[in-house]
MARKOL-18847 format. One record per residue (C-alpha): x, y, z. Coordinates in nm, 4 decimals. Layout:
% residues N
X/Y/Z;
...
END
This chain:
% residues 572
-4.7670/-7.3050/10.3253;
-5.1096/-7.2946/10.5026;
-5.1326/-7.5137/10.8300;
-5.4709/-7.6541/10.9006;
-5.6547/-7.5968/11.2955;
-5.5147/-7.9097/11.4826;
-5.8624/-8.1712/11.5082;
-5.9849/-8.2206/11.8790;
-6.1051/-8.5587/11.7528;
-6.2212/-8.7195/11.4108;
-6.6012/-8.6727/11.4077;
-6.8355/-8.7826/11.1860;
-6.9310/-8.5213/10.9323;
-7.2803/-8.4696/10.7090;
-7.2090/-8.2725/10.3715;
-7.4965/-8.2094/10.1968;
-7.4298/-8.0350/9.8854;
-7.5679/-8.0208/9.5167;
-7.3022/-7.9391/9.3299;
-7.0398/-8.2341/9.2246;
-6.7660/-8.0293/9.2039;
-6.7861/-7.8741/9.5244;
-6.9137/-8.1825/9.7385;
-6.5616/-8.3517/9.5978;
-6.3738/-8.0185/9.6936;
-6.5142/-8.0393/10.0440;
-6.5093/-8.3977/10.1044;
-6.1335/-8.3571/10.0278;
-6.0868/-8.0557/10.2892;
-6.2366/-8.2862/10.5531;
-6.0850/-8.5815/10.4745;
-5.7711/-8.4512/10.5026;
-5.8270/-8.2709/10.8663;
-5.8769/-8.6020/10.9872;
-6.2706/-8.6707/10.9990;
-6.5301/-8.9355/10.8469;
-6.7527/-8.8112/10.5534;
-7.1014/-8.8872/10.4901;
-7.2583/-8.7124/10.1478;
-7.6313/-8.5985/10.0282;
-7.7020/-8.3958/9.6808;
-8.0294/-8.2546/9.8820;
-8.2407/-8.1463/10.1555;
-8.4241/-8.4467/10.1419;
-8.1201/-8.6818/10.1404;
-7.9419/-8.5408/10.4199;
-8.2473/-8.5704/10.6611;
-8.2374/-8.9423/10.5743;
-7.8528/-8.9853/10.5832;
-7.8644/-8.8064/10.9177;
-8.1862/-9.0234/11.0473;
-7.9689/-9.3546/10.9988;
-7.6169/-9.2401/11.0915;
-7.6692/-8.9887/11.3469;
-7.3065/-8.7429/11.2404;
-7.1838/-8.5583/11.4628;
-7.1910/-8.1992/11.2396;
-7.3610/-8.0850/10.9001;
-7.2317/-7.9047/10.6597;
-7.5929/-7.7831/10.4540;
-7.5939/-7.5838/10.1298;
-7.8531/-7.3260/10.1463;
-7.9968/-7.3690/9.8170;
-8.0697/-7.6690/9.6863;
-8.3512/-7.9059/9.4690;
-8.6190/-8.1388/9.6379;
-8.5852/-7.9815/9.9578;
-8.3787/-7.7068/10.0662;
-8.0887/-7.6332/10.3283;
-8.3505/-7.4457/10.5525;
-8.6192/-7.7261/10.5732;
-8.3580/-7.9851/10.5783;
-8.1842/-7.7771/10.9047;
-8.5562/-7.7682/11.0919;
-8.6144/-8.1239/11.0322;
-8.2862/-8.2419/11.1631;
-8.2710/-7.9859/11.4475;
-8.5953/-8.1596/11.5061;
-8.4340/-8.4866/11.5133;
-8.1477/-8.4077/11.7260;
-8.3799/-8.3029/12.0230;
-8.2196/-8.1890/12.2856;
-7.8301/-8.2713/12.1704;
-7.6534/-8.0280/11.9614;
-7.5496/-8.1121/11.6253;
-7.4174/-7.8406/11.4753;
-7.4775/-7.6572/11.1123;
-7.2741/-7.4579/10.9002;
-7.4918/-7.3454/10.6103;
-7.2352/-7.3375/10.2610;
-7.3751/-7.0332/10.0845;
-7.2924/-6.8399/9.8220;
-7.5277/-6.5620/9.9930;
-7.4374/-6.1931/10.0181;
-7.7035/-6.0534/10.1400;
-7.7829/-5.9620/10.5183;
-8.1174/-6.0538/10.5283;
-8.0165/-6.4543/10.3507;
-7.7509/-6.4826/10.5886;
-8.0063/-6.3847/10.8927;
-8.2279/-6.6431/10.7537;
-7.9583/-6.9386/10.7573;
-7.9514/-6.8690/11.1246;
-8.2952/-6.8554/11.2133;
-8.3638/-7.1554/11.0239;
-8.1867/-7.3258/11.2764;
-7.7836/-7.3019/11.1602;
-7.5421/-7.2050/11.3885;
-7.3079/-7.0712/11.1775;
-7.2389/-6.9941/10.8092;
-6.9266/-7.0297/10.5323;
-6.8775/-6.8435/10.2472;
-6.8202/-6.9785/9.9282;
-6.5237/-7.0439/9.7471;
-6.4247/-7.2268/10.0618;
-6.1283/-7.1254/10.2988;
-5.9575/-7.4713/10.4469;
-5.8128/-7.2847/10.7262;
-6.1260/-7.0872/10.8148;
-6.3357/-7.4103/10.7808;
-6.0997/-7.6268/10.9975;
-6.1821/-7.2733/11.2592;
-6.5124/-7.3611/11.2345;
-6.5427/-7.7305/11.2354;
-6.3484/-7.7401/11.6166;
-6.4987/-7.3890/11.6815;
-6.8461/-7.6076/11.6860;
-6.6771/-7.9504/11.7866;
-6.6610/-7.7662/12.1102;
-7.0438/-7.5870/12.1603;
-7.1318/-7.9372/12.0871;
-6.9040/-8.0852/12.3632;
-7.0085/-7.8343/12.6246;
-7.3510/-7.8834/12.5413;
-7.3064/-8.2708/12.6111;
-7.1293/-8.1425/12.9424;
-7.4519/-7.9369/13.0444;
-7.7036/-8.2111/12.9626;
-7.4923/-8.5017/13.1281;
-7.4353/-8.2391/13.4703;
-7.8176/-8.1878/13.4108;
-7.8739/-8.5220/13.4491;
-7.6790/-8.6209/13.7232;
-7.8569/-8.3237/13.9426;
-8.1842/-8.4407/13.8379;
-8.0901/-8.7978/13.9780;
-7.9055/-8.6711/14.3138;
-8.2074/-8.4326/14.3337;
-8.4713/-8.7242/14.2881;
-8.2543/-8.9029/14.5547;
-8.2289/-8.6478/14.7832;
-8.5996/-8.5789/14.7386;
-8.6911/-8.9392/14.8166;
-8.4413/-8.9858/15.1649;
-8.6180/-8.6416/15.2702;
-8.9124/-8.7613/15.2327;
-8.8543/-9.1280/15.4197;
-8.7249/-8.8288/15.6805;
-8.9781/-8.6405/15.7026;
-9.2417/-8.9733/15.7444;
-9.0492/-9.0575/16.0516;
-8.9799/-8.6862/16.1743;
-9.4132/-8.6330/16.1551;
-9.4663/-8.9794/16.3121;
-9.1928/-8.8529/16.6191;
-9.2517/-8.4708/16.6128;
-9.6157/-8.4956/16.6164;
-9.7149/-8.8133/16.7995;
-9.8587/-8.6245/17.1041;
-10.2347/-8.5327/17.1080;
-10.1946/-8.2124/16.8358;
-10.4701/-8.3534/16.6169;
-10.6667/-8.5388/16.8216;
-10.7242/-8.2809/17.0911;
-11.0376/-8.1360/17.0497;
-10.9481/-7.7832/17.1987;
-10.6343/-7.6717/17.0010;
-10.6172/-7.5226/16.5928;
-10.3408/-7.4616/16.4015;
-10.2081/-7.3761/16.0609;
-9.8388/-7.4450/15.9314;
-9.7640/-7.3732/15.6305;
-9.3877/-7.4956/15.5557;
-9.1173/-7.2669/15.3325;
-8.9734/-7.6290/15.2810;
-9.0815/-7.9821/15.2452;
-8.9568/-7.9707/15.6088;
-9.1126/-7.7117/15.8867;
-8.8351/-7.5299/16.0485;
-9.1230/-7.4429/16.2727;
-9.2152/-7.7115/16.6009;
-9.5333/-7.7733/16.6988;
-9.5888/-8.0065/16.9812;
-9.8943/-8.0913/17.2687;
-9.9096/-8.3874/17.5118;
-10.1531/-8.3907/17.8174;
-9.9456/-8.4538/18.1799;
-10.1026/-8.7483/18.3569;
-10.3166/-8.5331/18.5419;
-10.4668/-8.3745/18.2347;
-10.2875/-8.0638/18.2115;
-10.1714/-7.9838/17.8437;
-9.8119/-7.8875/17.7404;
-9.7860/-7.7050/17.3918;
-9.4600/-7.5905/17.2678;
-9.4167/-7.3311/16.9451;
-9.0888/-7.3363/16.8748;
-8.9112/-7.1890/16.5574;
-8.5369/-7.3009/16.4619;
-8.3025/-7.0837/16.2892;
-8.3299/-7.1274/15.8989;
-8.6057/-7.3699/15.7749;
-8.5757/-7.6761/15.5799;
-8.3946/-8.0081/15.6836;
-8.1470/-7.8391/15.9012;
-8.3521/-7.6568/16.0905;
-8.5834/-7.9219/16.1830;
-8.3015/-8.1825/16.2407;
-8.2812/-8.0478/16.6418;
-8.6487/-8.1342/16.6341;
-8.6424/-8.4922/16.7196;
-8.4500/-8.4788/17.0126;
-8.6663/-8.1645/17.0845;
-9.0110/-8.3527/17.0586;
-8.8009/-8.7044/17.2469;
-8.7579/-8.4727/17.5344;
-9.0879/-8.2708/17.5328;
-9.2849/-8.5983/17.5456;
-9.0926/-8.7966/17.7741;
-9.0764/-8.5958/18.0319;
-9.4120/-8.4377/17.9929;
-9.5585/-8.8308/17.9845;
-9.3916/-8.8741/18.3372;
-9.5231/-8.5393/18.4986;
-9.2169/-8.3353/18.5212;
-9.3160/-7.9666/18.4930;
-9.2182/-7.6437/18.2577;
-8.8870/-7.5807/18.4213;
-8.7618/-7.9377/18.4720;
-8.8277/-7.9557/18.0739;
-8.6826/-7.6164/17.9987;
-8.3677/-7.6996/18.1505;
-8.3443/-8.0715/17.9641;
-8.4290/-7.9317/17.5870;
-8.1918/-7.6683/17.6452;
-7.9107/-7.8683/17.7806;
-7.9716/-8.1215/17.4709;
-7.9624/-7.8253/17.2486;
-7.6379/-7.6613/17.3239;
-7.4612/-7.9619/17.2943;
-7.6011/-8.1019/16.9631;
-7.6690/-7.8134/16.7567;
-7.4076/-7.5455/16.6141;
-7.3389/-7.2549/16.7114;
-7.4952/-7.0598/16.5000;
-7.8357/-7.2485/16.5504;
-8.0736/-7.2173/16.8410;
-8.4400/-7.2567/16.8959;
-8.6641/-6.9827/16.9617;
-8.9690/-7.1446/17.1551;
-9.2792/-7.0556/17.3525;
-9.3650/-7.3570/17.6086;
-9.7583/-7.3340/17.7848;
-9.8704/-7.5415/18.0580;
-10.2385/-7.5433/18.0412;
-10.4575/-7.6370/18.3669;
-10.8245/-7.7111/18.3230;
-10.8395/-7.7924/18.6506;
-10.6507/-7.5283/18.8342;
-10.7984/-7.2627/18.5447;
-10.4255/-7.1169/18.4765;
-10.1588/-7.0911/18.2115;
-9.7902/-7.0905/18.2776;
-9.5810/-6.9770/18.0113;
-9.2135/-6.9526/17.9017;
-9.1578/-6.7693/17.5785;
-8.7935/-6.7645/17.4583;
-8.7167/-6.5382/17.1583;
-9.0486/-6.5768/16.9911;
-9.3705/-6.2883/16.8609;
-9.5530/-6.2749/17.1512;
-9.8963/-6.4173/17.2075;
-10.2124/-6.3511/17.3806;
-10.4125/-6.4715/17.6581;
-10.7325/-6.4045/17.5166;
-11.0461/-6.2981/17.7350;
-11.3694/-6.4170/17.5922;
-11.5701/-6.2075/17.8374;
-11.4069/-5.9143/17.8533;
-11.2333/-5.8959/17.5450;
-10.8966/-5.8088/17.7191;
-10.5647/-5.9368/17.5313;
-10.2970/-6.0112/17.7914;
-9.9323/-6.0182/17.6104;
-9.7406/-6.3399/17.6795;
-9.3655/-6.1354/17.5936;
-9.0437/-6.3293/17.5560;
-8.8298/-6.2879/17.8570;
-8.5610/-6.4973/17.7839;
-8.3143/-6.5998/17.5164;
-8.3833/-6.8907/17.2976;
-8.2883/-7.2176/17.3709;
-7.9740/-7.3793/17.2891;
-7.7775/-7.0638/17.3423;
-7.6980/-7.0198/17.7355;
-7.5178/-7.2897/17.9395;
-7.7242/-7.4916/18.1690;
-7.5953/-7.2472/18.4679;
-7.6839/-6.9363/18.3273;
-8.0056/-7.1035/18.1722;
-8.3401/-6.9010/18.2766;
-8.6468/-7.1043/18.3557;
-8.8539/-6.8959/18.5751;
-9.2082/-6.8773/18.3775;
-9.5467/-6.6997/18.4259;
-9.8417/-6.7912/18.4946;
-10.1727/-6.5864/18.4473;
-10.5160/-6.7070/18.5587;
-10.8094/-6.8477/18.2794;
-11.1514/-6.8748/18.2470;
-11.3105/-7.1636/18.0548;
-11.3162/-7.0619/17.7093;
-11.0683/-6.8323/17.6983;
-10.8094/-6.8930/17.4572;
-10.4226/-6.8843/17.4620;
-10.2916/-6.7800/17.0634;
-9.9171/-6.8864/16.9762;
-9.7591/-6.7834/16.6421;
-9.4222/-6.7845/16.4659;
-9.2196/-6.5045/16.3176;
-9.3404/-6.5959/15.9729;
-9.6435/-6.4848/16.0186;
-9.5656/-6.1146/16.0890;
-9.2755/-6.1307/15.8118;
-9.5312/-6.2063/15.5693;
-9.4349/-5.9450/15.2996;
-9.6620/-5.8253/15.0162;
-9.5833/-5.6796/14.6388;
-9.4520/-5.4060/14.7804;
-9.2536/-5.5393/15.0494;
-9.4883/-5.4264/15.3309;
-9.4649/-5.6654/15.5832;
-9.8233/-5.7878/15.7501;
-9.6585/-5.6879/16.1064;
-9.8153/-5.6937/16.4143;
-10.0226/-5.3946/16.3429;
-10.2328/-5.5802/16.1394;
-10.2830/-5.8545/16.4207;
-10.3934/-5.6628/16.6433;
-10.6553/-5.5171/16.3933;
-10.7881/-5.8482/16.3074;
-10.7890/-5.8936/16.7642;
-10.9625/-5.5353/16.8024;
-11.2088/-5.6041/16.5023;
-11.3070/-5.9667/16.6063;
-11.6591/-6.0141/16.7326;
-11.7192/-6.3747/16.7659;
-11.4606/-6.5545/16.9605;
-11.4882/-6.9138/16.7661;
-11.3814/-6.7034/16.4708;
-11.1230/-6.5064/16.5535;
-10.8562/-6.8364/16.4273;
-11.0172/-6.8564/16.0894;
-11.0539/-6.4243/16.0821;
-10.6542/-6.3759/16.1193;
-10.6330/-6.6841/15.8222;
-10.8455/-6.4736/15.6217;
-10.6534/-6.1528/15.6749;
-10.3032/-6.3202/15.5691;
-10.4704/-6.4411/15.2627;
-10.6283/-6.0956/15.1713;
-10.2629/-5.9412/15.2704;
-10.1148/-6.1551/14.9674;
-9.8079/-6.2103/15.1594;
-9.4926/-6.3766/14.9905;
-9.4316/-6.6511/15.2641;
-9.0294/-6.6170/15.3782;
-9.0178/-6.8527/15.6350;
-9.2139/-7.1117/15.7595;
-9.5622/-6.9772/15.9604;
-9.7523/-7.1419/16.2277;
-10.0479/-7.0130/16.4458;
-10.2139/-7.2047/16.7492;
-10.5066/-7.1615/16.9543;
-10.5690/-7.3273/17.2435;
-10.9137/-7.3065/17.4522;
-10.9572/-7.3559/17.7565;
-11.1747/-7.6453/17.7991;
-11.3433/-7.8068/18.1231;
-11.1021/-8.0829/18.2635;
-11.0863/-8.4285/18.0527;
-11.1274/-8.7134/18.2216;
-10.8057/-8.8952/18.4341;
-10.6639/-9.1435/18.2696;
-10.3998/-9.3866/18.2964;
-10.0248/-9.2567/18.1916;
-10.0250/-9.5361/17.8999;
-9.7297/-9.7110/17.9862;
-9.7247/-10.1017/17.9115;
-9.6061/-10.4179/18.1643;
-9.5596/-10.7622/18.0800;
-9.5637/-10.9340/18.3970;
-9.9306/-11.0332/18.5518;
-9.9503/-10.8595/18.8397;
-9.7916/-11.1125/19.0636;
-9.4654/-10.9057/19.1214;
-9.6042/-10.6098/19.2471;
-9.4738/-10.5200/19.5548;
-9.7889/-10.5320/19.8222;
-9.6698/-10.4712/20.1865;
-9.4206/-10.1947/20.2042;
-9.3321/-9.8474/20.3040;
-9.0745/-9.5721/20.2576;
-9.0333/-9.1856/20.3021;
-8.8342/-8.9278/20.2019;
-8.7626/-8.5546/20.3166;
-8.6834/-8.3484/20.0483;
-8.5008/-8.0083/20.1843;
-8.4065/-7.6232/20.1081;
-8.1711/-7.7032/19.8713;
-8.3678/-7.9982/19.6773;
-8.6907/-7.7662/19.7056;
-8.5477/-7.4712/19.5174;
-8.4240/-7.7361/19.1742;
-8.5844/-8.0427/19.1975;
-8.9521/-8.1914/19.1404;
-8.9947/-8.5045/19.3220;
-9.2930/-8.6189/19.1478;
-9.2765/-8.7982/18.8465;
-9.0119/-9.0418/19.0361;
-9.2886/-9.1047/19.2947;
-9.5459/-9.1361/19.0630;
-9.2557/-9.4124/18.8508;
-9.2198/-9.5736/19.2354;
-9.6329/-9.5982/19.3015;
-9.6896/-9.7365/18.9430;
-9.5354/-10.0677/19.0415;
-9.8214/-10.1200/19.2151;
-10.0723/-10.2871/18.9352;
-10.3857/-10.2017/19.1575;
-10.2652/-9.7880/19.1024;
-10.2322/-9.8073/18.7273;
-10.5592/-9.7391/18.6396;
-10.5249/-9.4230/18.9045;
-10.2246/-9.2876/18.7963;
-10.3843/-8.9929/18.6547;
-10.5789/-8.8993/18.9653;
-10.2826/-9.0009/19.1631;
-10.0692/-8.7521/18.9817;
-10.3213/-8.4570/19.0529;
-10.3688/-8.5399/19.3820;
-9.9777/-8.5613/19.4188;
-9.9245/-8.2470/19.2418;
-10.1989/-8.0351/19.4603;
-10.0732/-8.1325/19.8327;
-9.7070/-8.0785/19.7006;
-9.7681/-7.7683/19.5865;
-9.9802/-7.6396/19.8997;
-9.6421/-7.8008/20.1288;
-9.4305/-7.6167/19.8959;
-9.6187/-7.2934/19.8509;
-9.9036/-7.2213/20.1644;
-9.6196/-7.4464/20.3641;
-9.2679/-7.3853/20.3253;
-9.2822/-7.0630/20.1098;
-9.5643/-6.8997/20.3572;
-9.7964/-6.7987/20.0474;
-10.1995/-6.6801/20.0938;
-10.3893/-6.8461/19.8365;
-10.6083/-6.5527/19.8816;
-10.3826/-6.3037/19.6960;
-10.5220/-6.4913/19.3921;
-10.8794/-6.3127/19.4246;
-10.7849/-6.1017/19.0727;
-10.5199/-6.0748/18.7931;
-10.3009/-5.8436/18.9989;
-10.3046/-6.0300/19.3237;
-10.2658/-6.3478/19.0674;
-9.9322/-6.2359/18.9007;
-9.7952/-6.0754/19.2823;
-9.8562/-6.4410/19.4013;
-9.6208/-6.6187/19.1592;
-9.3976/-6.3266/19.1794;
-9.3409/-6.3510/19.5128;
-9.3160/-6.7369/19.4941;
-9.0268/-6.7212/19.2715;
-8.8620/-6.4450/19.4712;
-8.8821/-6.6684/19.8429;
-8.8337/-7.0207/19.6625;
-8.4832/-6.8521/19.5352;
-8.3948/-6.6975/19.8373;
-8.5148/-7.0244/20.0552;
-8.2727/-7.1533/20.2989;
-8.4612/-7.3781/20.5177;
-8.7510/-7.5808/20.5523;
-8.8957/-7.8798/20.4501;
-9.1305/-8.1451/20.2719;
-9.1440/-8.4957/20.4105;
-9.3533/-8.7326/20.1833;
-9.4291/-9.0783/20.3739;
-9.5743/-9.4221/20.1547;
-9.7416/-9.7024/20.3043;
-9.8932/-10.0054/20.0868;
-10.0346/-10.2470/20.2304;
-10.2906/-10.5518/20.0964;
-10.6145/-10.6052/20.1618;
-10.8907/-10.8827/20.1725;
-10.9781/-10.7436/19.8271;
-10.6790/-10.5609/19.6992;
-10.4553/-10.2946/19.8780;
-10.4643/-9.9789/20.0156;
-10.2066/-9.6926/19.9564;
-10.1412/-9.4023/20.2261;
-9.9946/-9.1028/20.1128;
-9.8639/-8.8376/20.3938;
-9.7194/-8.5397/20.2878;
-9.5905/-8.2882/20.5755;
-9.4196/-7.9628/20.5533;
-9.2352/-7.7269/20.7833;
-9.4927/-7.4237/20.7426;
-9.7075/-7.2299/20.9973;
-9.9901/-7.4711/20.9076;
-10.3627/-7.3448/20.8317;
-10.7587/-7.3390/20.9861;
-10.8561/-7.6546/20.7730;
-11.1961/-7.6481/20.8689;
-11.2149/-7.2520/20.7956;
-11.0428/-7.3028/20.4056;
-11.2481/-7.5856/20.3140;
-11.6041/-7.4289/20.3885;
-11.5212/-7.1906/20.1763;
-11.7286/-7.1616/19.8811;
-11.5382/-7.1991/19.5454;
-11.7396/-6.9006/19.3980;
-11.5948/-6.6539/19.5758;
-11.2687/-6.6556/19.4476;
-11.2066/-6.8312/19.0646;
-10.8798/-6.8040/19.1001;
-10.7778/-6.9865/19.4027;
-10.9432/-7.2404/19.6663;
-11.0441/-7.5437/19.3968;
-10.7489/-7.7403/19.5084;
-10.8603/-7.9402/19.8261;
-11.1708/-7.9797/19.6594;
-11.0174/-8.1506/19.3887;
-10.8133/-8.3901/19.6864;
-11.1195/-8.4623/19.8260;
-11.3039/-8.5902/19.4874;
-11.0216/-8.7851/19.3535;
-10.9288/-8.9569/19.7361;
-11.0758/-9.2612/19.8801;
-11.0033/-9.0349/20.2031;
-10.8800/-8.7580/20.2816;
-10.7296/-8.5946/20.6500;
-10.5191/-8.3353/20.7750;
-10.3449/-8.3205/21.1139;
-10.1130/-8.0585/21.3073;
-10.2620/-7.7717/21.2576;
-10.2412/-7.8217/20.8640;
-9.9149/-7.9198/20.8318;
-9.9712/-8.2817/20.7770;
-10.2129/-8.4284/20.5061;
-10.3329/-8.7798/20.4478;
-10.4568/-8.9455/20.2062;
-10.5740/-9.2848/20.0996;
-10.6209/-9.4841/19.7717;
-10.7689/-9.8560/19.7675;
-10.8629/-10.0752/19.4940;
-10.9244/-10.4567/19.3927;
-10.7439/-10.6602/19.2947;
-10.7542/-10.8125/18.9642;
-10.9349/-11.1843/18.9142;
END
């Protein structure tokens, strides 16, 4: 006795057959395993019995009047849409080339006739499960296209907030800078950040996180938090260093990191100081001469070294106005072509060598990645910065509420500040946060921080440290200056800088005196400030600078001990 395939479930089953005798045979068979029967004589009939009652499988002759089983199988196939219904032509076909045709009509499957119950029960839950993995697919299908749509919509509320964070310094309103990034992913893995200090230098920072997409530019916001913060309050390259890399190794992974390039760029004191960890290396680029000056990496990105074995000792090479400073990322010399050639930085330097007109060069090295026909692997960014004459001193941009009446007006205090505190700390942005209490400064703060910034620095360096300015007369003597700098600042042991306040108000406002005195060999003031400027670009326009920015401006003990005043009016 013949056992019929056990049903998965009762479907709903089209037989459309023109032959009495064998649409009662079949409808029998079917019955009997179980599932519901719907009947057509023809073509025609089945593709409006299937229209209204949607079955779940066909059973089609081949060969039949008004329309036959191979129409009748397009138009319902046609119907269906993307859901599988499947078709079992009944034929009474021999031949190959009528059995190929069933199937490219659109059947997925054909029975001989006289019919086998067994082998048609085979059949029947043979298709009963194409159909239910096809339902699978298209439901799975479905569900990633949602999750994806959602995904695609929280990236993109990310990614509003990440441009408003990342890039709310002065990166596209600063007239001297251009870039190009050109993300691998809705999100840049690449960093590209520029503030101006409140004396008008410019910070820029490259920086390139491992991967690309949303994970690699999650370390970015605390990245850009710490970049402008501190650079807003006048802290310098290393005291930022150290911070981004401390907040780095303790929020990322381990296997992420940040390779980074950070520039501090000087209108004023015509220089460039440079860190570059783990990234290509750029260029100081000469308009005048031509001459390319490599800024290498040194150090190791950050996010990988522990605040004590952290590196921050930088470079810093002397500039001309108009001379540029050109940043890029790793993607651009990945850039790989049909033939897996990558662009390199060969190819750079070709496009350097062949360049002719200086306010080109940015858009030449565009046009020579486009001509490469790269295939873009990770995410590439270029920079350029020029060096511009100095912008105007503004104030630092932070907000008060109160009216004035609470700011302190008749007080003093000073503060020595040692070997120790010398070699690690900067003083100045929490003495330019002390003097901006003082309403009647606000307005100053950014020639207050320059002035600040210049007389530390000579305590510190011409001071403390014994350094000649006048090693700075070329690019050797430039780089043996902040060589040997770094070398006596680490080995300091003594020494000191004293910086002395005094506020006090006036019939029209107040008056600030700033003293700043040092432990150093002092100087011939008269002999360094007759100096002219032109005989040295590299050096000498710093007590110049004092003297413009100063109500008044004095020096006492043989050089050791500066003075200077700042007055203004108070407010109606």
């Amino acid at each position: 006795m013949s056992v019929l395939a056990p049903v998965l479930e009762p479907l709903t089953i089209l037989i459309a057959e023109d032959s009495a005798a064998d649409l009662l045979l079949l409808s029998t068979i079917i019955r009997r395993q179980g599932h519901q029967v719907l009947t057509a004589s023809n073509g025609e009939e089945a593709v409006e019995v299937f229209t209204r009652e949607r079955p779940q499988l066909v059973l089609m002759d081949a060969l039949m009047p008004v329309m036959d089983g191979f129409e009748a199988v397009r138009r319902i196939k046609q119907l269906a849409g993307e859901a599988l219904v499947p078709i079992i032509f009944l034929t009474s076909l021999r031949e190959s080339e009528a059995l190929a045709q069933c199937l490219d009509a659109g059947g997925d499957d054909f029975l001989p006739k006289p019919y086998n119950p067994l082998i048609l029960a085979a059949k029947i839950n043979a298709m009963d499960r194409l159909r239910r993995l096809q339902a699978t697919v298209l439901q799975q299908r479905d569900l990633i296209a949602r999750h994806h749509d959602y995904l695609l919509h929280e990236q993109r509320v990310a990614k509003a907030v990440f441009d408003k964070v990342a890039h709310s310094g002065c990166i596209n309103a600063a007239p001297n800078i251009r870039y190009l990034q050109s993300p691998y992913a809705l999100f840049n893995g690449d960093l590209l950040l520029a503030a101006y200090t409140p004396s008008g230098d410019m910070h820029v920072l490259l920086g390139d996180f491992t991967g690309h997409g949303l994970p690699a530019a999650v370390g970015a916001m605390p990245l850009a938090e710490v970049f402008y913060g501190m650079t807003a309050k006048g802290y310098g390259l290393t005291q930022i260093l150290r911070e981004m890399n401390a907040k780095l190794k303790r929020i990322l992974p381990v296997d992420m990191f940040c390779c980074a390039t950070l520039l501090c760029l000087s209108a004023q004191r015509r220089v460039v100081e440079v860190w570059n960890g783990g990234m290509p290396e750029g260029y100081v680029h000469e308009i005048t001469t031509g001459k390319r000056t490599p800024l290498m990496s040194r150090h190791l990105p950050l996010g990988v070294l522990l605040a004590e074995a952290f590196d921050d000792r930088t470079e810093v090479w002397p500039m001309a106005v108009g001379d540029r400073v050109f940043l890029l990322s790793d993607g651009v010399l990945d850039t790989a072509d049909a033939n897996e050639q990558l662009f390199g930085a060969g190819r750079l330097r070709q496009v350097f060598a062949a360049n002719r007109e200086p306010d080109h060069l940015f858009e030449e090295i565009e046009l020579a990645l486009a001509a490469f026909r790269g295939e873009v692997r990770d995410d590439v960014s270029m920079v350029e910065i020029t060096l511009q004459p100095g912008q105007s001193l503004r104030a630092t941009g932070q907000l008060y509420a109160d009216s004035g009446q609470s700011s302190p007006l008749d007080w003093s205090v000073s503060f020595e500040f040692r070997a120790e505190t010398l070699k690690r700390y900067n003083p100045l942005p929490y003495l330019l946060q002390l003097l901006l209490e003082i309403h009647g400064l606000r307005e100053q703060s950014g020639a207050l921080y320059s002035v600040m910034a210049e007389l530390y620095s000579n305590a510190l360096e011409h001071g403390v440290l014994g350094l000649d300015s006048r090693l700075k007369r070329d690019a050797q003597g430039f780089a043996e200056y902040y060589r040997l700098r770094n070398d006596r600042l680490a080995r300091l042991n003594s020494g000191y800088v004293r910086v002395h306040v005094q506020v006090v108000p006036t019939e029209v406002g107040g008056k600030m005196t700033l003293r700043i005195e040092d432990s150093g060999a002092g100087f011939d003031v008269e002999q360094v400030l007759a100096r002219p400027l032109d005989i040295d670009r590299l050096s000498g326009r710093g007590l110049s600078l004092v003297r413009q920015l100063s109500s008044d401006v004095r020096w006492s003990d043989g050089g050791r001990s500066v003075c200077v005043e700042f007055s203004w009016e108070a407010l109606a």
